[in-house]
FIKOLZA-1660 file (N, C-alpha, C; in steps of 0.1 Angstrom, whole numbers, plus 5000, padded with zeros to 4 digits):
% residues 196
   i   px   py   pz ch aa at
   1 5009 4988 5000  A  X  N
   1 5000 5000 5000  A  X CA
   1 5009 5012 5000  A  X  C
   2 5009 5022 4990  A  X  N
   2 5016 5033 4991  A  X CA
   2 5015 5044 5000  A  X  C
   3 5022 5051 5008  A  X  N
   3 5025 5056 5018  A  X CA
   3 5008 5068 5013  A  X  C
   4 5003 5069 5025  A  X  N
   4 4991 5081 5021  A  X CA
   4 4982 5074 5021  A  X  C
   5 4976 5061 5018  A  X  N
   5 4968 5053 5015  A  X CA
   5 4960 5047 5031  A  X  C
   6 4965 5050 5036  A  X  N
   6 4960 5041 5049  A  X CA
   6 4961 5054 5062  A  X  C
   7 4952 5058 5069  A  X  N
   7 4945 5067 5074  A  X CA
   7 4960 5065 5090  A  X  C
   8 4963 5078 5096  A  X  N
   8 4974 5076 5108  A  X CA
   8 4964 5079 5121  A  X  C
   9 4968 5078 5127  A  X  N
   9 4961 5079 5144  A  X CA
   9 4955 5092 5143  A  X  C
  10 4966 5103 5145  A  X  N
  10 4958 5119 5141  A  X CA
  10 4951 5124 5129  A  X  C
  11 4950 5116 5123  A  X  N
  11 4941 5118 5113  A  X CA
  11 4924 5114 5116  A  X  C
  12 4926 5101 5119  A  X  N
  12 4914 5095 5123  A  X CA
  12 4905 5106 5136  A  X  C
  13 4918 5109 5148  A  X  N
  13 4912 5116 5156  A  X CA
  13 4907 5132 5149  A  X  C
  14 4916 5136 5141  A  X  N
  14 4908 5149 5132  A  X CA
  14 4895 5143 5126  A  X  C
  15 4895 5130 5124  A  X  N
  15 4877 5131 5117  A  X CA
  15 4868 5130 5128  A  X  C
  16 4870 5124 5139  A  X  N
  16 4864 5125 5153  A  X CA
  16 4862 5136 5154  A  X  C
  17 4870 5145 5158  A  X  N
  17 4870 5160 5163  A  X CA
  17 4860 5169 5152  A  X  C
  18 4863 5169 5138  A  X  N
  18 4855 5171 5129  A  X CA
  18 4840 5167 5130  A  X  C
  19 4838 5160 5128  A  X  N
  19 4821 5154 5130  A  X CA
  19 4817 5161 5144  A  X  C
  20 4820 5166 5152  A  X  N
  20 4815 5178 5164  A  X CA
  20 4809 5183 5161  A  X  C
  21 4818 5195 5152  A  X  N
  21 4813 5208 5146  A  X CA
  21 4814 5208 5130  A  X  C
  22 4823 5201 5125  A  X  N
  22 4826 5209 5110  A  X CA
  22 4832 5217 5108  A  X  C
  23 4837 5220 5117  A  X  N
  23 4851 5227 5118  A  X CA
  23 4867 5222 5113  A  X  C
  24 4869 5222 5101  A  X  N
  24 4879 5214 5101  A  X CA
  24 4892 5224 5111  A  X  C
  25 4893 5235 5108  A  X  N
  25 4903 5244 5116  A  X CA
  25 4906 5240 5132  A  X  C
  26 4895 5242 5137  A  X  N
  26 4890 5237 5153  A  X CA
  26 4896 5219 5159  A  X  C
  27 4890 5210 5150  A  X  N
  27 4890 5199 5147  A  X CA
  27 4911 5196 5149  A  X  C
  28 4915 5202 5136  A  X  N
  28 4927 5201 5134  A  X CA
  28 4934 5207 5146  A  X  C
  29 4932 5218 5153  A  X  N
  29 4938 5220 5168  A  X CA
  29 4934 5207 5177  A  X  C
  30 4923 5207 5183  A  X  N
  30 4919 5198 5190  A  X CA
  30 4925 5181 5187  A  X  C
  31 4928 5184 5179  A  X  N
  31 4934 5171 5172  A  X CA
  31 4948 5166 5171  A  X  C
  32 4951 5183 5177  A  X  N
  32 4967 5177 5184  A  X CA
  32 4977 5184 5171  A  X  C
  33 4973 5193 5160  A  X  N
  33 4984 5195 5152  A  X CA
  33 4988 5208 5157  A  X  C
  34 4996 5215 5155  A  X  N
  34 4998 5230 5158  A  X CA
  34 4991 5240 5152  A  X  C
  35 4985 5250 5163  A  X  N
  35 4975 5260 5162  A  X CA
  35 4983 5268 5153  A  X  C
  36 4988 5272 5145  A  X  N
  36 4998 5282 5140  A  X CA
  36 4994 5273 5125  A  X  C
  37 4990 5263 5123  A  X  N
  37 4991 5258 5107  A  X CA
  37 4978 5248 5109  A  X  C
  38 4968 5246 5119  A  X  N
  38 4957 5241 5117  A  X CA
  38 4950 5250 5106  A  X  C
  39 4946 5260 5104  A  X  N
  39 4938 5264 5097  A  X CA
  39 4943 5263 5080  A  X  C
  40 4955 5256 5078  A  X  N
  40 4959 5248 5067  A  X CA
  40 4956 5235 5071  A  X  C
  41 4964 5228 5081  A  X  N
  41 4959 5211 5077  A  X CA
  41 4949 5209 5079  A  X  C
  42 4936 5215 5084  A  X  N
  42 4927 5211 5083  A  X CA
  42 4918 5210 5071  A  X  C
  43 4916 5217 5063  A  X  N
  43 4913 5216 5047  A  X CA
  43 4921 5207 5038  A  X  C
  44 4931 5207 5041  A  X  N
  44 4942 5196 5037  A  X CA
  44 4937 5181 5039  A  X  C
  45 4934 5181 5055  A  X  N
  45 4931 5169 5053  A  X CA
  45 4917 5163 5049  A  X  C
  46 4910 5171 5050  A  X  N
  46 4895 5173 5044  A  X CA
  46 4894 5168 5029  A  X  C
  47 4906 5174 5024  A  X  N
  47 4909 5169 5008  A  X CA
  47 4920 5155 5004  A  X  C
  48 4919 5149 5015  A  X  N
  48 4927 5136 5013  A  X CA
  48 4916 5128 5016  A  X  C
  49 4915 5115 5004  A  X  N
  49 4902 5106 5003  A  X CA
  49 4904 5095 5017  A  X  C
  50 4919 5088 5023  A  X  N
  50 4919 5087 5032  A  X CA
  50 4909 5089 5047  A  X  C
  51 4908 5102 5045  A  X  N
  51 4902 5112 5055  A  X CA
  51 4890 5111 5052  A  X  C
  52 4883 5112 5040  A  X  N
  52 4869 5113 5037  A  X CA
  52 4866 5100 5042  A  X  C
  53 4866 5091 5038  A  X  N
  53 4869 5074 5034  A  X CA
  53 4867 5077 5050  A  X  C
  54 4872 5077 5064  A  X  N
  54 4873 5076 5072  A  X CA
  54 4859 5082 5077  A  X  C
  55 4859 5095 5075  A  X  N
  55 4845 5100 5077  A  X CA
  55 4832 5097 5078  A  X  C
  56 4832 5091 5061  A  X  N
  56 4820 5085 5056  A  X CA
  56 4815 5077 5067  A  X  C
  57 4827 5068 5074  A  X  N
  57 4832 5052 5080  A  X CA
  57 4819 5059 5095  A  X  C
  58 4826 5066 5098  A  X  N
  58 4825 5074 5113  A  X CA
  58 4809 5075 5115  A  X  C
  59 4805 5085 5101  A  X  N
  59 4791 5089 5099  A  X CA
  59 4783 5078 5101  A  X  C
  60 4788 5067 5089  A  X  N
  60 4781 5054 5086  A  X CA
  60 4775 5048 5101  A  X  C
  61 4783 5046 5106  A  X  N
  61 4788 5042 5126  A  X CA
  61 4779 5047 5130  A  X  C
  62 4775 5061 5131  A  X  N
  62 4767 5068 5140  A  X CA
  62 4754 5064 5131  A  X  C
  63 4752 5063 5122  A  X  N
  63 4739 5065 5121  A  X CA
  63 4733 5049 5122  A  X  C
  64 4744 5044 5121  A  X  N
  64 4738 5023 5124  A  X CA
  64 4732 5025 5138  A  X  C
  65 4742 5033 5151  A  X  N
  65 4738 5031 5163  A  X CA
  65 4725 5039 5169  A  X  C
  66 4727 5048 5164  A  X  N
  66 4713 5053 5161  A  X CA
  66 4700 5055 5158  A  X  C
  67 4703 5043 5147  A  X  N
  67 4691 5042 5137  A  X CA
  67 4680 5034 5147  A  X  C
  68 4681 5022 5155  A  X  N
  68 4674 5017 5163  A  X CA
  68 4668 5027 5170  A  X  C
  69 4674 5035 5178  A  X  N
  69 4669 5045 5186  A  X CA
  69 4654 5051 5182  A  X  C
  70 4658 5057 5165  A  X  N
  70 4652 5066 5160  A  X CA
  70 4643 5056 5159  A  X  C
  71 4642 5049 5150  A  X  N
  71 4631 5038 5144  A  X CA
  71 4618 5031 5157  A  X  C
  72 4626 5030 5170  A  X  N
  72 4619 5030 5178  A  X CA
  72 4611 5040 5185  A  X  C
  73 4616 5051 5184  A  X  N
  73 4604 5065 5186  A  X CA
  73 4594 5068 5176  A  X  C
  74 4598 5064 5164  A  X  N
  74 4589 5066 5153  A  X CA
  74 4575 5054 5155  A  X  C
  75 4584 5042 5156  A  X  N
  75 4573 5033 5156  A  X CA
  75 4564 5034 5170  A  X  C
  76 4572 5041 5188  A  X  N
  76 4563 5044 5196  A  X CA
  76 4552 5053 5189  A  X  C
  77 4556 5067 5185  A  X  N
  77 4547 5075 5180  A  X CA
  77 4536 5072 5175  A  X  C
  78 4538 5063 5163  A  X  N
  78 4523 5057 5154  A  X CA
  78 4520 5047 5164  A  X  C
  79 4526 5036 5171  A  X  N
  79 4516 5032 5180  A  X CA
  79 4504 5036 5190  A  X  C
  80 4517 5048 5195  A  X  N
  80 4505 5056 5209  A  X CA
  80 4492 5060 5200  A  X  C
  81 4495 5069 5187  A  X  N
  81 4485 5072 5183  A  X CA
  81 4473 5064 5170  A  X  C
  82 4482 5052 5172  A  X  N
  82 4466 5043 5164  A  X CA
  82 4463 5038 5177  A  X  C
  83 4465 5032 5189  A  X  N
  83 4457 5027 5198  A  X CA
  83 4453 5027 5210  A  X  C
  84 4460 5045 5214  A  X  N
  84 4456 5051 5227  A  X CA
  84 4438 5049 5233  A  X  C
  85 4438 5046 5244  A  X  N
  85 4424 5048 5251  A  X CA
  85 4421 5061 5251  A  X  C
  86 4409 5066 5244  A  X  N
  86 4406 5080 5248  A  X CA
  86 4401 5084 5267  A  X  C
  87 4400 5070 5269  A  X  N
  87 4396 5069 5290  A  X CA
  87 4410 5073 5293  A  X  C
  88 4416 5069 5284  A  X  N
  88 4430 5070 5295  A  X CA
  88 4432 5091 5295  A  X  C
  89 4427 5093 5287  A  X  N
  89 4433 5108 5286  A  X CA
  89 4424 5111 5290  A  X  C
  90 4409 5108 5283  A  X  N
  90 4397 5124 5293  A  X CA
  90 4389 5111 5305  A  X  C
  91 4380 5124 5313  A  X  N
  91 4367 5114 5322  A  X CA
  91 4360 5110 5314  A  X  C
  92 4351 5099 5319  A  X  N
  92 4333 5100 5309  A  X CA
  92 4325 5117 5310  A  X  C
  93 4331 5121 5321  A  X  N
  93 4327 5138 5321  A  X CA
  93 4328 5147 5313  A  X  C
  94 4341 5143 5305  A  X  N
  94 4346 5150 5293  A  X CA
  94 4362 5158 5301  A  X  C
  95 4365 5154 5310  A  X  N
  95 4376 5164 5318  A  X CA
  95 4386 5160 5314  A  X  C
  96 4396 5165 5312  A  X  N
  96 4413 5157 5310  A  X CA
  96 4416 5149 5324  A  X  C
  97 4421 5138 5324  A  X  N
  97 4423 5138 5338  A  X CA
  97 4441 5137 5339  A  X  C
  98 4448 5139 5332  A  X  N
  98 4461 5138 5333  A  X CA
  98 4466 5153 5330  A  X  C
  99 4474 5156 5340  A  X  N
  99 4486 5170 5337  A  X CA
  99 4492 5170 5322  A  X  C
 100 4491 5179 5324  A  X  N
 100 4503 5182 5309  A  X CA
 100 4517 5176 5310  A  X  C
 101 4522 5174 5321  A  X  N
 101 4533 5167 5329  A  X CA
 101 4536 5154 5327  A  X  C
 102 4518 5148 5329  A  X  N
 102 4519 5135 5331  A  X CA
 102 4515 5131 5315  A  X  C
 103 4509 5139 5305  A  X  N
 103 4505 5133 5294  A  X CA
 103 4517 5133 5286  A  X  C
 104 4526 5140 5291  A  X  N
 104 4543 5140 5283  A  X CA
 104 4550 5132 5290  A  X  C
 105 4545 5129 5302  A  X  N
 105 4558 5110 5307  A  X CA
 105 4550 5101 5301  A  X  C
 106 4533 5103 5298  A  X  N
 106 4528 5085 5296  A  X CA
 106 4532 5089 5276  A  X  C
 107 4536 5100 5272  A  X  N
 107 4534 5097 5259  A  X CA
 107 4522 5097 5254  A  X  C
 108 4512 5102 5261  A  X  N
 108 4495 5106 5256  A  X CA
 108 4496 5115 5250  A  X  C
 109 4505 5128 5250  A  X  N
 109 4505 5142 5245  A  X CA
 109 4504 5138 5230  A  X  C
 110 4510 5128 5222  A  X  N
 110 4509 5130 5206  A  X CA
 110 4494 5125 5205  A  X  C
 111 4486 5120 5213  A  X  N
 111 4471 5117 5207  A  X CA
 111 4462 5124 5209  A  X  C
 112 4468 5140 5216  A  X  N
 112 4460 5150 5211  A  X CA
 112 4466 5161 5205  A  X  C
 113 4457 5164 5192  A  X  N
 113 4461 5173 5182  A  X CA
 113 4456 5188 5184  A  X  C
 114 4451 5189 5190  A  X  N
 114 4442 5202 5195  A  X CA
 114 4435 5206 5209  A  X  C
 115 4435 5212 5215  A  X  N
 115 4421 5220 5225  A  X CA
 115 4418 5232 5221  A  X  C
 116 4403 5236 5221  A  X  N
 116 4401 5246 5217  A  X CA
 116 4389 5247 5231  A  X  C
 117 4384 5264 5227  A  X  N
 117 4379 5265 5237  A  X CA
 117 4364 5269 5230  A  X  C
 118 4349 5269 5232  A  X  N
 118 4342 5275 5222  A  X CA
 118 4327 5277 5230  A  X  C
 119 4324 5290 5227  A  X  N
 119 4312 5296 5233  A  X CA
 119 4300 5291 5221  A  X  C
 120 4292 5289 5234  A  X  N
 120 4277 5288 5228  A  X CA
 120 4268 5299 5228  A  X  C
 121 4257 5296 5228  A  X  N
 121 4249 5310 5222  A  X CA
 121 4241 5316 5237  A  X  C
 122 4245 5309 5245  A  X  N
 122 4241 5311 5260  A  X CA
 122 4254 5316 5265  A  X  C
 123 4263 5316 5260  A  X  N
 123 4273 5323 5265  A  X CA
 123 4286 5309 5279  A  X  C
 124 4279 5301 5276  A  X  N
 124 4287 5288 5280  A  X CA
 124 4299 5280 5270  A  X  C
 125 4311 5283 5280  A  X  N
 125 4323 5281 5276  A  X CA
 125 4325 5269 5274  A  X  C
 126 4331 5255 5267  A  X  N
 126 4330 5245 5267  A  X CA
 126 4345 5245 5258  A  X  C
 127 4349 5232 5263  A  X  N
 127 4365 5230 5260  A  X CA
 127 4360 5217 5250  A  X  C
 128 4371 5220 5233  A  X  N
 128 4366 5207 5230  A  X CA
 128 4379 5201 5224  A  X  C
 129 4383 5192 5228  A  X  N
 129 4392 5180 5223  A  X CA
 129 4396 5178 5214  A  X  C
 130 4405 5177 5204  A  X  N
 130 4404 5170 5189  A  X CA
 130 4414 5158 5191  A  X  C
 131 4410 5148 5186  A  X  N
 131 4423 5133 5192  A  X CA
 131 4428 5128 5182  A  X  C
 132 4440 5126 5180  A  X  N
 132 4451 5120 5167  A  X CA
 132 4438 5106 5160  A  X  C
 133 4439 5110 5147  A  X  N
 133 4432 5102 5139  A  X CA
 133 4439 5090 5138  A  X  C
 134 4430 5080 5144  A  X  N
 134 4435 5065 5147  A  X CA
 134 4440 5056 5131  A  X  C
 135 4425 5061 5125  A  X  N
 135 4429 5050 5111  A  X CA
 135 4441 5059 5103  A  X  C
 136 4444 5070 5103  A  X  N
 136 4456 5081 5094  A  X CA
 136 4468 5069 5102  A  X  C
 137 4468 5069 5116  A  X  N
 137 4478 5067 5118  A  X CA
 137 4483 5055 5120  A  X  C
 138 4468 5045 5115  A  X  N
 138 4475 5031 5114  A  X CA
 138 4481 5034 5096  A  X  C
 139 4475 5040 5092  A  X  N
 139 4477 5040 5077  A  X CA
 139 4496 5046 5076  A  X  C
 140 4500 5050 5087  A  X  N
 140 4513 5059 5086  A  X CA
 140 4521 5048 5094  A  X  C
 141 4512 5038 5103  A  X  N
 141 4526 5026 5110  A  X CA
 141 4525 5016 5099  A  X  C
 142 4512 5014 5092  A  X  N
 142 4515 5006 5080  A  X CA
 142 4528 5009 5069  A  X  C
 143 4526 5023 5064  A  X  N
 143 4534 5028 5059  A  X CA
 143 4550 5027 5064  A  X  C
 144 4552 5028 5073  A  X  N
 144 4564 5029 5083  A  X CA
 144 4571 5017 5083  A  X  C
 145 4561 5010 5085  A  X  N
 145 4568 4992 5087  A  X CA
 145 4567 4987 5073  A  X  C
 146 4564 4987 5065  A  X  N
 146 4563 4987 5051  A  X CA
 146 4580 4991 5047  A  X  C
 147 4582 5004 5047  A  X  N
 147 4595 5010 5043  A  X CA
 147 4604 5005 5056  A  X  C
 148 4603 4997 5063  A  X  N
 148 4614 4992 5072  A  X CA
 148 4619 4980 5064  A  X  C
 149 4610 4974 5063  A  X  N
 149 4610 4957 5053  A  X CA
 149 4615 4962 5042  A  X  C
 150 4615 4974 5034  A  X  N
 150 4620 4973 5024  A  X CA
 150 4632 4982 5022  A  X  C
 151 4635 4984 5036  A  X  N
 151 4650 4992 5032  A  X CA
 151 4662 4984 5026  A  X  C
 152 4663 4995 5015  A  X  N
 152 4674 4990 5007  A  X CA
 152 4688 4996 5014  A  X  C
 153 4699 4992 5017  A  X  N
 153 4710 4998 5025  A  X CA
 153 4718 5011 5017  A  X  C
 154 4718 5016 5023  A  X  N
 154 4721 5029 5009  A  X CA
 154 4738 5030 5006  A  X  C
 155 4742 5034 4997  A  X  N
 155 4752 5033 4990  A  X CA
 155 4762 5038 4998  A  X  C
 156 4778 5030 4999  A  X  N
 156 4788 5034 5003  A  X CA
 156 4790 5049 4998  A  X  C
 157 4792 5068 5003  A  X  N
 157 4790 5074 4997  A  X CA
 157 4807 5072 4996  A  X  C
 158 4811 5065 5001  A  X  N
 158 4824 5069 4996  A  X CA
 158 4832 5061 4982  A  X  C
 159 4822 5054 4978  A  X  N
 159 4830 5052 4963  A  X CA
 159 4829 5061 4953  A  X  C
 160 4815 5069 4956  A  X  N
 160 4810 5083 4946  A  X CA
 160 4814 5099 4951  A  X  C
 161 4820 5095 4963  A  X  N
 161 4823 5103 4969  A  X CA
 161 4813 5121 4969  A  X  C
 162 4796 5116 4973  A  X  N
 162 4789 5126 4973  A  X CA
 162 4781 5121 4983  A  X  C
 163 4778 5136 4989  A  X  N
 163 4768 5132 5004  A  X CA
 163 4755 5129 4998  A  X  C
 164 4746 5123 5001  A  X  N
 164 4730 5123 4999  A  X CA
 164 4727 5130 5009  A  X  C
 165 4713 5139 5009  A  X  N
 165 4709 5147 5016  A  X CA
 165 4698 5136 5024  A  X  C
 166 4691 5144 5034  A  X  N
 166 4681 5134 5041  A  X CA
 166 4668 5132 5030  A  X  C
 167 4668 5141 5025  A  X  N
 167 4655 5144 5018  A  X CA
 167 4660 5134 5004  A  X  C
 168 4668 5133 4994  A  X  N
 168 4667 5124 4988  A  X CA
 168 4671 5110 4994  A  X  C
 169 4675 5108 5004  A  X  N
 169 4672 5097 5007  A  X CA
 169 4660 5092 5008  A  X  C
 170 4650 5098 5019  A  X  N
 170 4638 5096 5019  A  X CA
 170 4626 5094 5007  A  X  C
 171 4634 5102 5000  A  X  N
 171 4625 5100 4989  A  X CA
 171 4628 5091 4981  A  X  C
 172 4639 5082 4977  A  X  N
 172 4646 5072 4974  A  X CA
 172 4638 5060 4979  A  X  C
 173 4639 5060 4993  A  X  N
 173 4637 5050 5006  A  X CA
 173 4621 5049 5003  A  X  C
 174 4613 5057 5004  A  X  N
 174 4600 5052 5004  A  X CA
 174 4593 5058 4990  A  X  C
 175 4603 5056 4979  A  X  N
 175 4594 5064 4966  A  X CA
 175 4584 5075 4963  A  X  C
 176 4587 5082 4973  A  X  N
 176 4578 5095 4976  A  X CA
 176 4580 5101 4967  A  X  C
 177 4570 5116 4966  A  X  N
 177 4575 5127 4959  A  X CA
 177 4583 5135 4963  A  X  C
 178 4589 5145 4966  A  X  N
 178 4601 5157 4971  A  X CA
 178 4590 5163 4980  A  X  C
 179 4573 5167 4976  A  X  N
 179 4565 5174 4989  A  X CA
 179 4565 5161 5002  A  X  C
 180 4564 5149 4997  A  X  N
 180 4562 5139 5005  A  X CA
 180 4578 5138 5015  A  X  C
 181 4583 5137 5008  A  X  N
 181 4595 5139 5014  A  X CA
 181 4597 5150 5024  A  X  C
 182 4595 5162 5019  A  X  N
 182 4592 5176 5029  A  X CA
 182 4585 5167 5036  A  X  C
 183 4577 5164 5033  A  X  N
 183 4558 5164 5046  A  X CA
 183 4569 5151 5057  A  X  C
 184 4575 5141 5054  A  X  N
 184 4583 5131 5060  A  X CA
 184 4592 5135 5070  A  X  C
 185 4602 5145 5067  A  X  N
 185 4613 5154 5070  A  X CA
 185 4606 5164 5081  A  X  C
 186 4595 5171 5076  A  X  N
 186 4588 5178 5084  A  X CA
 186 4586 5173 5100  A  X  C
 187 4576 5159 5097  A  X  N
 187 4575 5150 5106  A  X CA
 187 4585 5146 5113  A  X  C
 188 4593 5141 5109  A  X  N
 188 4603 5136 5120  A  X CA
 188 4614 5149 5127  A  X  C
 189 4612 5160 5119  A  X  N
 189 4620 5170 5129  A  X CA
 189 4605 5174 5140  A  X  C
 190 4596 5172 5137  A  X  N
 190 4584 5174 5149  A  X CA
 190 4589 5163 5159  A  X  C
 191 4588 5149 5158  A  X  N
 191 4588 5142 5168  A  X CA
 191 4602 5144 5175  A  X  C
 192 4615 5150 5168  A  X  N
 192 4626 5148 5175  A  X CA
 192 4618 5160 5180  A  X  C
 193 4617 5172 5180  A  X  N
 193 4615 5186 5189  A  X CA
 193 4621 5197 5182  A  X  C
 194 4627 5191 5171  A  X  N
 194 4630 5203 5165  A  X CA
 194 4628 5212 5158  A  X  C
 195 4633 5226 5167  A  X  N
 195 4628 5241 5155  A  X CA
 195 4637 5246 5155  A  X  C
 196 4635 5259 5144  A  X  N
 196 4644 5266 5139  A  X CA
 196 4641 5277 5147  A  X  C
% end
């Protein structure tokens, strides 16, 4: 194997340090080379396939260990909401009987989609419910577990050496369209919690 070809200890730890931030500058300090010429070797080594090749490796890693994680919140998600008891969230009175506290530890909070509040013509306030649509969301764990069975393992990016985005992945993965994909993408940055 010709010298260059096979990845060195500080290298490896630059792609560690890298996948942090994305910082290759930062990365390449933290990584043990001299602050005075990190903000060279770090792009440097950014541009040795070595390094990529290693990356890709790293990425690949994290997202195997992970992927259970995720796949298992997705699949809690559409379960709570195809088969929640509506007793378990309101009275026969129509009251909530759980805290907002407690409907975010049992995982009841995704099976309601709304409260609203609404006056009648007598001027009586009445609270009304709306509850996650059971058959949408067997139709979305069908969907779910459908594209589990049929994942195809996606391409080493390092022989083409190009990232796939999440979004064509997904849309790859479950033959969607690009809005479907958004609408997909959308959803799972809702269930992780995340906003912009």
């Amino acid at each position: 194997m010709p010298k260059g070809d096979k990845i060195n200890t500080r290298q490896r730890l630059f792609c560690i340090e890298y996948l942090k931030d994305l910082n290759a500058t930062q990365a390449a300090i933290r990584a043990g080379y001299p602050q005075n010429s990190a903000n060279r070797v770090g792009p440097e080594n950014l541009s040795k396939m070595v390094v990529q090749n290693e990356i890709s490796a790293q990425i690949q890693e994290i997202l195997k260990q992970s992927k259970l994680s995720l796949e298992k919140q997705i699949f809690d998600y559409w379960i709570k909401r195809a088969f929640y008891k509506v007793t378990d969230i309101v009275s026969t009175k129509g009251n909530i009987k759980l805290s907002e506290k407690k409907l975010k530890e049992t995982g009841l909070d995704v099976c309601i989609d709304g409260i609203n509040k609404k006056v009648n013509a007598q001027g009586v306030e009445t609270v009304v419910i709306e509850f996650a649509n059971k058959d949408k969301a067997l139709e979305m764990l069908s969907k779910y577990i459908r594209m589990i069975k049929e994942e195809q393992p996606v391409s080493n990016t390092t022989n083409n050496n190009k990232l796939v985005s999440l979004k064509t992945l997904i849309i790859n993965q479950v033959k969607a369209s690009p809005q479907e994909g958004d609408r997909i993408i959308g959803e799972l940055e809702r269930l992780a919690g995340y906003t912009e």
